[in-house]
C-alpha positions in Angstrom: 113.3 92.2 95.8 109.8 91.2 96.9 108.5 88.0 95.1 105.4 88.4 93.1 104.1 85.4 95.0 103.8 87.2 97.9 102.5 90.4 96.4 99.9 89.2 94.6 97.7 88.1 96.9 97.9 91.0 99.0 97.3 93.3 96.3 93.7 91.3 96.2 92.4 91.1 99.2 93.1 94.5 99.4 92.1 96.1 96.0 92.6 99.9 96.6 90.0 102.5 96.1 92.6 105.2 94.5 92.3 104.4 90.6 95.8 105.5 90.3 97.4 103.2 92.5 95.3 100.5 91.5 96.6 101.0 87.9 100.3 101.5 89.1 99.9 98.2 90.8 98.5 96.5 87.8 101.1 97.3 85.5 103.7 96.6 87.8 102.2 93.1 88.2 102.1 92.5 84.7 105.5 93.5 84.3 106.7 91.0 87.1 105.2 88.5 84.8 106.1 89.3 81.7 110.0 89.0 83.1 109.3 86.0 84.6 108.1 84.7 81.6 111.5 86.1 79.9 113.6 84.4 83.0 111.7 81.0 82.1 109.8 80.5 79.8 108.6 76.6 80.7 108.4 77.2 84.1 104.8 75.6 86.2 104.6 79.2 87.4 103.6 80.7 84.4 100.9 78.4 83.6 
C-alpha cells in the first residue's frame, strides 16, 4: 500500500492530460481520504 502522502504530490506536479485518468485519480484520492478520516478522525493529517 502506497501512502497517500507520497501520491499526492506526484499526482500534481504531474496533472495528466487524459480526462479519464485524471478523474480515476481524483476519486481514488478522495477515497484515500475519506478512509483516513474513518481510520482517525482527530488526526493533524486531516486538517
Amino acid at each position: 500500500v502506497i501512502n497517500i502522502k507520497e501520491t499526492l504530490p506526484l499526482f500534481m506536479e504531474h496533472q495528466p492530460g487524459d480526462k479519464p485518468l485524471r478523474e480515476m485519480t481524483f476519486m481514488h484520492i478522495v477515497k484515500s481520504i475519506k478512509r483516513m478520516n474513518l481510520e482517525h478522525p482527530q488526526s493533524t493529517e486531516n486538517s
